[in-house]
N, C-alpha and C positions, 0 to 999 in steps of 0.2 A: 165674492170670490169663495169657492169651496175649498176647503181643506181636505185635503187627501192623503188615505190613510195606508199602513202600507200592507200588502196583503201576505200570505202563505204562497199564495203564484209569485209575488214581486221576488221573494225571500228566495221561490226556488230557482226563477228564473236569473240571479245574480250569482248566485249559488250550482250555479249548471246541474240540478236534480232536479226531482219528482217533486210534485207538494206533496205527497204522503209522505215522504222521505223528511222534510222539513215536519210536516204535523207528527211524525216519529219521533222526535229529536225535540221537538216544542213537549212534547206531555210525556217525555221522560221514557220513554218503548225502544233507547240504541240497542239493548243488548237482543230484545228480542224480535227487533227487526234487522240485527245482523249488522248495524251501522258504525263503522272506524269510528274510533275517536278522533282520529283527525279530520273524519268529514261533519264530527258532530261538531267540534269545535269551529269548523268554518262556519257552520250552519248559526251558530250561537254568535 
């Protein structure tokens, strides 16, 4: 059985965004890609 890991697509995909939007918000870039707190907080 393979273990499956979760991806930056899975995270944006649950998350109804972009993955860049999610890789924004993973390394720390909300302010400077314009991203709510509250979508960065869903995203987290």
């Amino acid at each position: 059985m393979k273990s499956s890991r979760i991806t930056i697509k899975d995270i944006a995909r649950i998350a109804e965004v972009v993955p860049s939007t999610v890789s924004a918000v993973l390394n720390g870039k909300e302010k400077s890609a314009r991203i709510s707190s509250a979508l960065s907080d869903k995203i987290k």
